[in-house]
N, C-alpha and C positions, 0 to 999 in steps of 0.2 A: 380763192379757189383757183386751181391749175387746170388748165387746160386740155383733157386727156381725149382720146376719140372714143367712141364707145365700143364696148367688147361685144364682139358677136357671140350670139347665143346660139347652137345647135352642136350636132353630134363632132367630139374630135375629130381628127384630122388625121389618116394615116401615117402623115409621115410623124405626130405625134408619139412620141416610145413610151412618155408617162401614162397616156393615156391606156393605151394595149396592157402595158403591164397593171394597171390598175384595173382592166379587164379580167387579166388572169386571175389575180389576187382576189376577187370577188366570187372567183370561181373555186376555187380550191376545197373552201367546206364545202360546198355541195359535190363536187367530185370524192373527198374523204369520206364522207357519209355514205355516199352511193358502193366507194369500194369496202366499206363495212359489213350493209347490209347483203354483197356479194358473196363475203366470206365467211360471215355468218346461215346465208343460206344453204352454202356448200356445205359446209361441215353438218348442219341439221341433213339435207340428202346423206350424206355419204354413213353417220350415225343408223337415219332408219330404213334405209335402203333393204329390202328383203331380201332374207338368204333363201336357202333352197329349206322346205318344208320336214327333212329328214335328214338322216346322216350321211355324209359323203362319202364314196365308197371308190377307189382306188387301186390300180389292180398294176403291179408292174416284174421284172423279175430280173435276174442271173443266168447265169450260163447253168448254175446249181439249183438255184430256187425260184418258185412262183412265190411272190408274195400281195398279198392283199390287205390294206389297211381300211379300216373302217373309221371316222372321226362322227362324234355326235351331234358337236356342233361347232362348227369352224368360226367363232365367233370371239371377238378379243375377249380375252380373261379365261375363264374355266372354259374350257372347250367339250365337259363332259367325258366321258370315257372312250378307248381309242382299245381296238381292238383287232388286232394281228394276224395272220392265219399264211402259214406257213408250207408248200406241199413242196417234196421236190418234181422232177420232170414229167416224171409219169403221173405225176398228180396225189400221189402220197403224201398226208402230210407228215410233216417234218418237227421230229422234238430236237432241239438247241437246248443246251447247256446255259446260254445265257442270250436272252434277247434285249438291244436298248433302243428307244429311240432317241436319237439327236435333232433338235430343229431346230434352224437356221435360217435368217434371213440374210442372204448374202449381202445384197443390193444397199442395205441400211448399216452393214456390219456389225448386226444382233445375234445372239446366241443364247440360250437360254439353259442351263445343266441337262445333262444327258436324263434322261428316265428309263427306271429298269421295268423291264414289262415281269410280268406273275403269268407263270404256266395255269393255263385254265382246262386243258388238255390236251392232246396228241395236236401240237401243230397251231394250238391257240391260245395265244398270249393276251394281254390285258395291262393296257395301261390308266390308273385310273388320275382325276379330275387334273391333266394336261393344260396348265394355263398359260396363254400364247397373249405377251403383253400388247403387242399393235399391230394393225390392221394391215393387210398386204399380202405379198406374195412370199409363202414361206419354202421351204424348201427340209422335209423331212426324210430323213435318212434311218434307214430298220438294219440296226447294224446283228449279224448273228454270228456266231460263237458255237463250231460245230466242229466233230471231229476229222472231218477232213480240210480246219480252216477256218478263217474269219468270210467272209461276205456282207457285201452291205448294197444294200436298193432302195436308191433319191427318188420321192415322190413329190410334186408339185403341190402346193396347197396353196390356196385362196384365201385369206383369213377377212370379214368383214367387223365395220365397228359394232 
């Protein structure tokens, strides 16, 4: 037998680097774990988060037109039917020749094909089952087609999961 001294038994040593880094490393899965169940709870909130109980209703205009859009359900996928109404200054409403919607999500650089709205009468147009792929802040444009000219009026939308 050789002669050794005996090893002290208690907590590392500071200026010990294997030991801290073997701190760390013991910690890690429970830090991944934890940032899991973080981003799993997110995304469960932001999914069942309530919207508003009715259709959104929107109201913006031109120098030429009042326009008012209605959305049924501002909700990713079929957003229901989406419904136009058109007057000019005096409050008349307004028949266009061709009405579309465009939306757009700038921020994300999405865009989804135009849609043509169907005259429903004097000034009321109709677009039906409008599905808006993700969630966010969209940015829809009611582009009209009139005989004194094109016009078009950007409305804010909110779209939830």
């Amino acid at each position: 037998m050789t002669d050794r001294p005996p090893v002290a038994a208690g907590p590392p040593s500071a200026d010990d680097p294997t030991a801290a880094h073997r701190q760390v490393l013991a910690r890690r899965p429970v830090l991944a774990v934890l940032l899991g169940v973080a981003v799993v709870a997110a995304g469960l909130v932001w999914l069942l988060w309530p919207t508003p109980a009715g259709p959104v209703v929107l109201t913006a205009g031109s120098d030429r037109h009042s326009v008012r859009l209605t959305v049924d359900q501002p909700r990713v996928g079929a957003a229901g039917a989406w419904l136009v109404e058109i007057s000019d200054p005096a409050g008349q409403p307004v028949s266009a020749p061709a009405v579309r919607v465009d939306p757009v999500m700038p921020r994300m650089g999405h865009a989804i094909a135009p849609l043509t709205a169907t005259a429903q009468g004097p000034g009321r147009y109709r677009v039906d089952a409008a599905a808006l792929p993700m969630a966010g802040e969209w940015e829809i444009t009611v582009a009209i087609s009139g005989a004194d000219g094109p016009d078009q009026v950007v409305f804010p939308l909110l779209v939830s999961g």
